[in-house]
C-alpha positions as CSV (number, residue, x, y, z in Angstrom):
1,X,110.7,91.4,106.1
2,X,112.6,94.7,106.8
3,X,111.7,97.8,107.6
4,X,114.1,100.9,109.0
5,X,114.3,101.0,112.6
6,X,111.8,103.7,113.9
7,X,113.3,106.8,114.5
8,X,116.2,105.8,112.0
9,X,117.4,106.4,108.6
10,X,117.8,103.8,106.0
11,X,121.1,102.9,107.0
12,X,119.6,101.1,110.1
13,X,117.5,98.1,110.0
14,X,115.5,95.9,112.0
15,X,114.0,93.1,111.8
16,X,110.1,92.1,111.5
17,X,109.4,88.5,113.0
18,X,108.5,86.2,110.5
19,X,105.1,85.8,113.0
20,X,104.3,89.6,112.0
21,X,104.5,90.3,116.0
22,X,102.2,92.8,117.1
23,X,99.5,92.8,114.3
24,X,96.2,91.3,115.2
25,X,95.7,88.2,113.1
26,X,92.0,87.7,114.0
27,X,91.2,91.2,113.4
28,X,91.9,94.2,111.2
29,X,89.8,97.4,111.2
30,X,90.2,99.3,108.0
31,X,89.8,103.4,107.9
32,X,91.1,106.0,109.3
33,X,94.8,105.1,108.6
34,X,96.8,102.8,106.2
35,X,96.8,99.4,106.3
36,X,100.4,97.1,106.5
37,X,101.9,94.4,104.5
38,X,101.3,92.5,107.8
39,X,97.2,93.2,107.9
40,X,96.8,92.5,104.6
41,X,98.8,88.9,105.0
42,X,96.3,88.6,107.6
43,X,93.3,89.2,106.1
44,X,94.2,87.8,102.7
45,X,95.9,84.6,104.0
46,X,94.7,83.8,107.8
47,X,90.9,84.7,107.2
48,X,91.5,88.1,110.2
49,X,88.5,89.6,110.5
50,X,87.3,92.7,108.9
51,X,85.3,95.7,110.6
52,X,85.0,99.0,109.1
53,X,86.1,102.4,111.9
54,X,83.5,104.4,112.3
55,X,84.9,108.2,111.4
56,X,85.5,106.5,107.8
57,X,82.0,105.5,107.7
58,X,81.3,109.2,108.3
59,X,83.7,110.2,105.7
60,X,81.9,108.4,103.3
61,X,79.0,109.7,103.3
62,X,79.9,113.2,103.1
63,X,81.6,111.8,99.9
64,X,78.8,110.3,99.0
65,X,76.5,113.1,99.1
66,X,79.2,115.4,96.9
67,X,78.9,112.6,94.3
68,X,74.6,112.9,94.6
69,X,74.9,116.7,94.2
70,X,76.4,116.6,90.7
71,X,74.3,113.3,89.6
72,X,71.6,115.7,90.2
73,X,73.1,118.2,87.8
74,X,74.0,118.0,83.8
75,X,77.4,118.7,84.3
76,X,79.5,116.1,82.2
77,X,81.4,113.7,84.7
78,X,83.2,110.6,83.5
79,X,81.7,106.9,84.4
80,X,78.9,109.3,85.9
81,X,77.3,111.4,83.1
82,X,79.5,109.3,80.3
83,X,80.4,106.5,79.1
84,X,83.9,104.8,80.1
85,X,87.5,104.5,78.5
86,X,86.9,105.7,74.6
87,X,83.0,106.2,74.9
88,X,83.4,109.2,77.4
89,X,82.3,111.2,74.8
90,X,79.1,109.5,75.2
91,X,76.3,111.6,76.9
92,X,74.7,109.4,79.8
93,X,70.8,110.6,80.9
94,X,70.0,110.9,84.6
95,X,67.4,108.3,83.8
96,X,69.9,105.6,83.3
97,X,73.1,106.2,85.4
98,X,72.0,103.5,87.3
99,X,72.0,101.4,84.7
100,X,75.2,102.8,83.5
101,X,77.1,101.1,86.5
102,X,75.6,97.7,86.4
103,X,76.7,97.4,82.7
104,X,80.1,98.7,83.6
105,X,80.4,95.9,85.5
106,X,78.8,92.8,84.0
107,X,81.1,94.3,80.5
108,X,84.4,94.4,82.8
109,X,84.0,91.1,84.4
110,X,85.7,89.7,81.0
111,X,88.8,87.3,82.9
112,X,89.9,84.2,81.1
113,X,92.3,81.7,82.4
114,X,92.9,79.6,85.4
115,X,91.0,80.7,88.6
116,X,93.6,82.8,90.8
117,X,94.5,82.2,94.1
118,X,92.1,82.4,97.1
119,X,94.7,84.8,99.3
120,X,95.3,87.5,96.1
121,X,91.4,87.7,95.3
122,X,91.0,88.2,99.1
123,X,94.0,90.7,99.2
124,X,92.6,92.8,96.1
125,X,88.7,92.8,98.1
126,X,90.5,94.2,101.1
127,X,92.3,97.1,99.3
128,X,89.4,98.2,97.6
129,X,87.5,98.3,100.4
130,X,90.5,100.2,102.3
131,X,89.9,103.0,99.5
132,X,86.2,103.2,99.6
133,X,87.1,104.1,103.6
134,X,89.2,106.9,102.2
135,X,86.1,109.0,101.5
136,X,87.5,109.4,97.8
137,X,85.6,107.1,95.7
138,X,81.7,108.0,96.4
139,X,80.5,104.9,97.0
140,X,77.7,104.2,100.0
141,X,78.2,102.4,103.0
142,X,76.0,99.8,102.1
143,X,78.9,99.0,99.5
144,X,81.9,98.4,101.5
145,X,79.9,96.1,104.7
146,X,78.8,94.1,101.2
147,X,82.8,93.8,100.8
148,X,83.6,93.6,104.4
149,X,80.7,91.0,105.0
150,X,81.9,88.5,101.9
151,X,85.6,88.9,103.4
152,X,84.3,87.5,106.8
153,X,81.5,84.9,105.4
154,X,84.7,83.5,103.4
155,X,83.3,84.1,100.0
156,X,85.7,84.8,97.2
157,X,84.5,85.6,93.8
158,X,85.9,83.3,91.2
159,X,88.9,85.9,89.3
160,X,90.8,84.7,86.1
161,X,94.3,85.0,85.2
162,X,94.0,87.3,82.7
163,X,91.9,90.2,81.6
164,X,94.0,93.5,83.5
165,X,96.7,95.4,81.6
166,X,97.0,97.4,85.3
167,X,95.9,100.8,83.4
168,X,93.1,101.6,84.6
169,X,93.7,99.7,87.3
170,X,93.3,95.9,87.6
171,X,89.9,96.4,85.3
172,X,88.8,92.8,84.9
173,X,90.0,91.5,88.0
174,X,88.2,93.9,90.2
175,X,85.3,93.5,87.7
176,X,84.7,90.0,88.6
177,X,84.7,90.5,92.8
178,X,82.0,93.6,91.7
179,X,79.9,91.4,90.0
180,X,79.9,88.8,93.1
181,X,78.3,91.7,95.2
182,X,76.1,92.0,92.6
183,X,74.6,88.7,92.9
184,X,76.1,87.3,89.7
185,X,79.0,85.3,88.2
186,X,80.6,82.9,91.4
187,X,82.0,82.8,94.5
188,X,84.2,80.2,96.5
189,X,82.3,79.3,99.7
190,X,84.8,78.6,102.6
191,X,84.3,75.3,102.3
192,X,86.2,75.8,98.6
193,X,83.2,75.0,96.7
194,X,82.2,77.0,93.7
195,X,78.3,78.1,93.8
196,X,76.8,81.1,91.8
197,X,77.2,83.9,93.6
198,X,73.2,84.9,94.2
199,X,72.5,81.9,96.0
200,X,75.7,82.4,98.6
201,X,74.9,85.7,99.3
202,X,71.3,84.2,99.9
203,X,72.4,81.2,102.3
204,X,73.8,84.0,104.5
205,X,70.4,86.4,104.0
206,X,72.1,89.3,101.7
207,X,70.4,90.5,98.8
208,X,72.3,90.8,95.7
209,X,74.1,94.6,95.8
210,X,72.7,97.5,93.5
211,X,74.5,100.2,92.3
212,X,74.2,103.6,91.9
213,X,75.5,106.6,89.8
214,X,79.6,106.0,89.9
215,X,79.8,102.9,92.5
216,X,80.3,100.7,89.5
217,X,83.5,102.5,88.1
218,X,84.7,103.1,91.9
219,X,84.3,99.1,92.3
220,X,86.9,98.5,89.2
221,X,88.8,101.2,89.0
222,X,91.8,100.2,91.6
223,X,95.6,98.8,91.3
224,X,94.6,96.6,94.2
225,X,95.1,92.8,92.4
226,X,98.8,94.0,91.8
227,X,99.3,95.8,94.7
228,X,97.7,92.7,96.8
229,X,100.4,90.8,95.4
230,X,102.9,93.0,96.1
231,X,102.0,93.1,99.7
232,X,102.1,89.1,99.2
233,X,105.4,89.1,98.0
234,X,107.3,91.8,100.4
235,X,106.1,89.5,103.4
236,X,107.3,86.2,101.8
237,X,110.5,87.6,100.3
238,X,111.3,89.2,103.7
239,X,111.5,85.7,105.7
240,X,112.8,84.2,102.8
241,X,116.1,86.2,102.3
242,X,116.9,85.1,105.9
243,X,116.2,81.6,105.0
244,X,118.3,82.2,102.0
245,X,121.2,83.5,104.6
246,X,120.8,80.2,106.7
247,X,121.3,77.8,104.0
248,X,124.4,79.6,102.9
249,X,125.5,79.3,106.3
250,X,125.2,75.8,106.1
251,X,127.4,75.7,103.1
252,X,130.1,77.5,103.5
253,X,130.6,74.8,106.2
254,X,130.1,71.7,104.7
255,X,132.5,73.1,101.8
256,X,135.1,73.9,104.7
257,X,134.7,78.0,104.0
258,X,135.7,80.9,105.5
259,X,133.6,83.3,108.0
260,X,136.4,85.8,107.7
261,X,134.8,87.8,104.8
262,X,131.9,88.3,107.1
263,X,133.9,90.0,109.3
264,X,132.3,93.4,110.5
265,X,135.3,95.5,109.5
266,X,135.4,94.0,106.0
267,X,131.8,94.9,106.2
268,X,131.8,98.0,107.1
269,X,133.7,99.4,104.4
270,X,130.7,99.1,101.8
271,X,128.2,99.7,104.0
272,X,124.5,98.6,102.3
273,X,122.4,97.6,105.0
274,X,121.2,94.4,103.7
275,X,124.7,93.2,103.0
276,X,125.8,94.4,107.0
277,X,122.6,92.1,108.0
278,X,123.2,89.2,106.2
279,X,126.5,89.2,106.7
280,X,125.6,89.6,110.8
281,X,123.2,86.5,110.0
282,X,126.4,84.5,108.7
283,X,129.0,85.5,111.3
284,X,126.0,84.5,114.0
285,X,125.3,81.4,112.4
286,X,129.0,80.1,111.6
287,X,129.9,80.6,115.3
288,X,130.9,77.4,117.7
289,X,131.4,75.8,114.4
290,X,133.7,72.9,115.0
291,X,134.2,72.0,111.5
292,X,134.8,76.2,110.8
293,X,137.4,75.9,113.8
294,X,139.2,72.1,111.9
295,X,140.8,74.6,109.2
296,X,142.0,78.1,110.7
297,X,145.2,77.2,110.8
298,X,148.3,78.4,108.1
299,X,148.6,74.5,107.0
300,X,144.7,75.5,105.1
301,X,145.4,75.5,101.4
302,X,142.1,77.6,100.3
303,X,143.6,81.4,100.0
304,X,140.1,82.6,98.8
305,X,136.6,80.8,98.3
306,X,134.6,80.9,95.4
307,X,132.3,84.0,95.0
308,X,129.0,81.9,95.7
309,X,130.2,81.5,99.1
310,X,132.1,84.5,99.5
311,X,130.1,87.0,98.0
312,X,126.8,85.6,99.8
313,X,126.2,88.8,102.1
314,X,126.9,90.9,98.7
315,X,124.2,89.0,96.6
316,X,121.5,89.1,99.7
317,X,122.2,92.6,100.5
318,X,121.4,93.8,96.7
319,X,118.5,91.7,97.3
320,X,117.3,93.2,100.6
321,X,118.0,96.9,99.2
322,X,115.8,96.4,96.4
323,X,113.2,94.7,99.2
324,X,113.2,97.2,101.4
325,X,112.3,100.4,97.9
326,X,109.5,97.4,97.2
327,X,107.9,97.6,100.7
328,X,108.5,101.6,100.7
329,X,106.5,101.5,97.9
330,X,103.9,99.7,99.2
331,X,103.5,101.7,102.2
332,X,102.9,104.3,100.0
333,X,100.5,102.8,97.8
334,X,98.8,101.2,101.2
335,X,97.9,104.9,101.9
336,X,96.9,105.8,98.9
337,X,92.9,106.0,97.4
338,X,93.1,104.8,94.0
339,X,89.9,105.6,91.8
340,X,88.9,108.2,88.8
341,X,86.8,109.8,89.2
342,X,87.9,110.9,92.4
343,X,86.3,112.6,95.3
344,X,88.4,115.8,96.9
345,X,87.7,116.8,100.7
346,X,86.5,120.0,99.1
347,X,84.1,118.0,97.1
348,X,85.0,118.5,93.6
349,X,84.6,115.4,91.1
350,X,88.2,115.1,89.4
351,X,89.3,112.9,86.5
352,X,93.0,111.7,87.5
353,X,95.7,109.0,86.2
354,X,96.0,108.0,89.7
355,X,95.0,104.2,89.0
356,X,98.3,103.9,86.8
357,X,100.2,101.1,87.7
358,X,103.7,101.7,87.0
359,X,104.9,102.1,90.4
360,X,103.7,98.9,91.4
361,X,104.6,97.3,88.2
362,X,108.3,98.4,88.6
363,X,109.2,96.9,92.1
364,X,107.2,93.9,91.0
365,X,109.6,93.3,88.7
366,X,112.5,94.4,90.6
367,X,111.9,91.9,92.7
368,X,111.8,88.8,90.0
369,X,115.2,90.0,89.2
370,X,116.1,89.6,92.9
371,X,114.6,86.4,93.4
372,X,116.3,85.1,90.2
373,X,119.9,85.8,91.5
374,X,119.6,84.4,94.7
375,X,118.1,81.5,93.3
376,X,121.0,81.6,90.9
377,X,123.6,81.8,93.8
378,X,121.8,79.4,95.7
379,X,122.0,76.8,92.7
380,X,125.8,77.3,92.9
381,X,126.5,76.4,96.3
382,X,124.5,73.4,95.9
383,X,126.5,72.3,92.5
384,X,129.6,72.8,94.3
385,X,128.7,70.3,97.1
386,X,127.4,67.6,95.0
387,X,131.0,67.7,92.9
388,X,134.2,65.9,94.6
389,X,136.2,68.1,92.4
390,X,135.2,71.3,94.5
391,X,133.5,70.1,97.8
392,X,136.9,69.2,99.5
393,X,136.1,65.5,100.3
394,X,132.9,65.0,100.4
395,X,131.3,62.1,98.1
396,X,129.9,62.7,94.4
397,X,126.6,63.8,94.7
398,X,126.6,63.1,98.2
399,X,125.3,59.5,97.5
400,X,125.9,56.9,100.3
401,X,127.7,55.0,97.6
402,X,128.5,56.6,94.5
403,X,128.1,54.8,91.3
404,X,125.7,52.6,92.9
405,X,123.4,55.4,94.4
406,X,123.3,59.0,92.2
407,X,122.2,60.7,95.8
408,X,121.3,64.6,94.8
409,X,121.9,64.9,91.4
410,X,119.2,65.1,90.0
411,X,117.6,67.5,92.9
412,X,120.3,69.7,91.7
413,X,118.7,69.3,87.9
414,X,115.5,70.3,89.5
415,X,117.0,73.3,90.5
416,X,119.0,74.5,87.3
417,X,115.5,74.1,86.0
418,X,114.0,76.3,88.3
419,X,117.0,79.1,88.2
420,X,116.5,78.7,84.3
421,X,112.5,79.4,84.9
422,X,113.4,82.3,87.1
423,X,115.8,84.2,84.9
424,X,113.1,84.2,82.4
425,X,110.2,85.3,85.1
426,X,113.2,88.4,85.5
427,X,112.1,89.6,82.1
428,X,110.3,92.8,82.9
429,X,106.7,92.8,82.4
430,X,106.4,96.5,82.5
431,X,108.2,97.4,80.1
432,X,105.7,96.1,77.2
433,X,102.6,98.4,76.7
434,X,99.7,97.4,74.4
435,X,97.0,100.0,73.6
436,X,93.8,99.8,74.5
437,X,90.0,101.1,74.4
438,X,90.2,102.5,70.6
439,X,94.0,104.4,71.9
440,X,92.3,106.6,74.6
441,X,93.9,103.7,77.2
442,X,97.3,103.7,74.5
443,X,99.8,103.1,77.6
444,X,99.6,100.4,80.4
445,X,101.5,99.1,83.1
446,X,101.4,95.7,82.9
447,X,101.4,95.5,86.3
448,X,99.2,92.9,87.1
449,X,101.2,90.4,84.7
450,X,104.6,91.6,86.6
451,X,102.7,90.6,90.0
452,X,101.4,86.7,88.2
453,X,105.3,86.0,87.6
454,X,106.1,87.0,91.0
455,X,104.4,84.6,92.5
456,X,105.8,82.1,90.3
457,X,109.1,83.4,91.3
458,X,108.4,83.1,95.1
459,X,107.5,80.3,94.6
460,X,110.1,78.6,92.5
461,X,112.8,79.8,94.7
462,X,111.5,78.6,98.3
463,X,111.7,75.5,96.2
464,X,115.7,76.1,95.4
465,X,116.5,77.6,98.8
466,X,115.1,74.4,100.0
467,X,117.2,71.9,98.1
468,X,120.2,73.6,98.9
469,X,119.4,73.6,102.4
470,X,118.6,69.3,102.5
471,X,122.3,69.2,100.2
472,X,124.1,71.0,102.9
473,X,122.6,68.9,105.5
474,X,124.4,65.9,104.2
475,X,127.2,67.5,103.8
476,X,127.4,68.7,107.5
477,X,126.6,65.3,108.6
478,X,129.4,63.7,106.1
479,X,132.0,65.8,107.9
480,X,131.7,63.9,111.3
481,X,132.6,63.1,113.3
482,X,133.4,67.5,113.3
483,X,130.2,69.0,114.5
484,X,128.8,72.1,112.2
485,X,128.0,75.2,114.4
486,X,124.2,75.6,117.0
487,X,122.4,77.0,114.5
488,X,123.0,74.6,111.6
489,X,122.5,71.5,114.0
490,X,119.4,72.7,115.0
491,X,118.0,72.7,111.2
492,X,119.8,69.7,110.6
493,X,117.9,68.1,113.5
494,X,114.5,69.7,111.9
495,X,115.3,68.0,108.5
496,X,116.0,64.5,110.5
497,X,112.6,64.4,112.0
498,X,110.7,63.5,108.7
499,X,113.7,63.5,105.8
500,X,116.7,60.8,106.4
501,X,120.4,62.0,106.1
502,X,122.8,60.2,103.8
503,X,121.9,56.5,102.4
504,X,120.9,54.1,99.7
505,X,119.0,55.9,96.9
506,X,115.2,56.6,97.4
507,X,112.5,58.6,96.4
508,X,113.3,62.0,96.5
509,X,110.6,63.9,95.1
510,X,108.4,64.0,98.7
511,X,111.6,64.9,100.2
512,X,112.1,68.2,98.1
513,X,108.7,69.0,98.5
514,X,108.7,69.0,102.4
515,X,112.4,70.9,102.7
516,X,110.3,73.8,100.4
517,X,107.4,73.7,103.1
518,X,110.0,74.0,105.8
519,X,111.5,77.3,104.1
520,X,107.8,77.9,102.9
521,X,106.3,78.0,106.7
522,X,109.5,79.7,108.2
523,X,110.6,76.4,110.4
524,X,113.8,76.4,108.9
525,X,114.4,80.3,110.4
526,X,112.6,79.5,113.7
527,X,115.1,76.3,114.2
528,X,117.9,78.5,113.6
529,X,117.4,81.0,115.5
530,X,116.1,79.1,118.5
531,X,120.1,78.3,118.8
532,X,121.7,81.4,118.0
533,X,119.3,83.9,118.5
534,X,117.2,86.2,116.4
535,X,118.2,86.7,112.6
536,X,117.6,89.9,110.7
């Protein structure tokens, strides 16, 4: 991803390794500081493990002890002394507070749908238990080493795709990790098997969790499923905008392009960082081309390409700006302790409309608009190779024998399809609101919904990025016996040593599928830039 430079402003940029260099990915402690995009990629995706600092151990219990003083008293304090959401109007007796919690809980855990992914549930336990180390939530130790112990055991409660409107929080979502530390509902072992939650925590001696006054509405009361997500997506979308760069790269060559528009002065005079990085990444990657070098001269008959080509760095660096406001918001939100009640360092108990998703829900959509476009770019370049009326020369569809084979066209069907699913993921999610909780909850983010079509989108456009990378491939090697540039022959070589280049028609499906992977695990960057150098 990128980040500005330390010491910088925004108009200077550098780049994060696509490795996360310099975060621990076997451990993360939580407390005491925010957490990254980075450590939470670890944690959520690579199984890091988990400990808990000990000064925010300490700050929890003085919280904890503020929150005990007024239980103790009759003063009126929501999800403590009340009921939740409309109800708080609802008296609550000392005698059953308690009980109060446990209900919250077992009502909340209300998902329905397909199980969500393993990496997002384990994203969303992390969070939470990064704002229980805040010292603003209330809730005992005891409760976040119950989080920080099914984190490292491996066991991930079973969460459903819908049930959170991401106002008050991810509700339902949350709900159902709460009711695993409770010893009910289920888990995923870390073998992948589903077993009621009780008898995990009991194959690893932990007795089911029980709450006291507030833990329960401190346990669902977060934006953390969205902002997991988020996190998710700013790492992923951060290696995959460079990816993006070196698959344009390779077409503007194979269509016998320009790298003159890259130029640094041309550049320079509309300066948006993204668009001065990507266009860097092109210039880097086009250099020592042969076939770039075989039309230079006056006798070339192109004055200007075509704006998918030429307008690459402009598309990217629109992309990358609205990146780089997503993972500023996530910093922010990575340091933030999201609950309400919440607990002050003066000890007051304050109600709040802290757990409001609409910051999160925003930049998640931003970013399904940015994934759409260079998807939709992406798609363009690839059309354009596959036609001999625009690819100057190179054989329809890039078949080995046209008419006979069909070679990519239908991988460039697969495509449209996908750019046509991703301009309709780019539908904002949070911009819909639907009351809730008899009108008390009567405006919502929709946050969590905008973070579920993100990952579609992700996901749908390593798949394009992919496919125009294996078209260009042909295309390079169809232009011999001119040799593309360093970088492009090294991921030309990657694609040779499981996908062959240019021949009779075959079955194309496992072919698309293992290009995505190679953008997806970030071999296609790595083979790049072990020939030219690092990429931003």
């Amino acid at each position: 991803m990128f980040r500005p430079c330390d010491g910088g402003g925004r108009e200077e940029w550098c780049a994060v390794a696509s490795q996360d260099a310099g975060v621990d990915v076997h451990r993360v402690v939580v407390g005491g500081r925010p957490l990254t995009v980075p450590e939470v990629v670890a944690v959520a995706r690579h199984d890091a493990r988990v400990e808990i600092d000990a000064t925010a151990a300490a700050s929890m219990v003085v919280a904890r002890a503020a929150v005990d003083e007024l239980v103790a008293s009759d003063r009126a304090i929501y999800g403590v002394s009340t009921g939740f959401g409309a109800l708080a109007t609802t008296r609550i007796g000392k005698a059953s507070r308690d009980a109060l919690q446990h209900a919250l809980v077992r009502s909340h855990a209300a998902g329905t749908g397909p199980e969500v992914e393993r990496e997002v549930v384990r994203a969303l336990m992390l969070l939470r238990l990064q704002t229980f180390t805040t010292g603003h939530t209330g809730v005992r130790s005891e409760v976040a080493d119950r989080y920080m112990a099914m984190l490292n055991l491996g066991l991930t409660p079973v969460v459903h795709e819908y049930g959170s409107l991401g106002c008050s929080g991810d509700l339902a979502p949350l709900a159902h990790c709460a009711l695993a530390a409770m010893g009910e509902g289920e888990v995923r072992t870390s073998d992948g098997d589903v077993v009621p939650s009780r008898e995990a925590l009991a194959a690893h001696g932990l007795e089911p969790l029980r709450l006291v006054a507030k833990e329960g509405l401190a346990l669902v009361n977060g934006t953390d499923g969205m902002l997991g997500m988020l996190a998710l997506a700013v790492h992923d979308l951060g290696a995959l905008f460079t990816a993006a760069d070196v698959a344009a790269a390779m077409s503007v060559e194979a269509l016998l392009g320009t790298d003159r528009v890259f130029a640094p002065e041309l550049q320079g005079v509309r300066p948006h960082p993204g668009q001065v990085a990507s266009a860097q990444n092109l210039h880097r990657l086009l250099a020592g081309s042969e076939i770039m070098e075989s039309h230079r001269g006056e006798d070339c008959s192109v004055v200007q390409d075509a704006y998918s080509l030429r307008c690459a760095p402009q598309v990217a660096g629109a992309a990358r700006g609205t990146l780089q406001h997503a993972a500023d918001v996530a910093a922010i939100e990575l340091g933030s302790a999201i609950d309400n009640p919440v607990v002050l360092r003066d000890g007051r108990v304050e109600s709040n409309g802290n757990f409001h998703g609409a910051p999160i829900g925003y930049v998640l959509d931003f970013l399904a608009i940015a994934a759409a476009d260079m998807a939709s770019i992406s798609e363009r370049r690839t059309d354009r190779l596959l036609d001999p009326s625009r690819s100057h020369g190179l054989p329809a569809f890039l078949a080995g024998s046209p008419g006979i084979d069909s070679g990519m066209m239908i991988a460039q069907y697969a495509q449209a399809a996908m750019v046509s699913e991703l301009k309709r993921l780019a539908n904002p999610a949070s911009v819909d609101s639907i009351p809730s909780s008899a009108m008390q909850e009567d405006h919502v983010s929709m946050g969590w919904s905008a973070g579920r079509k993100l990952r579609r989108a992700v996901d749908a456009l390593q798949r394009v990025i992919g496919i125009e990378i294996l078209a260009a491939a042909r295309g390079l090697e169809l232009r011999a016996p001119l040799g593309p540039g360093p970088g492009s022959t090294a991921v030309v070589t990657l694609l040779r040593q499981g996908i062959a280049g240019v021949g009779p028609d075959r079955w194309l499906a496992p072919e698309l599928e293992q290009a995505a992977e190679l953008v997806r695990r970030g071999d296609v960057v790595r083979a790049a830039e072990s020939a030219v150098g690092p990429l931003q």
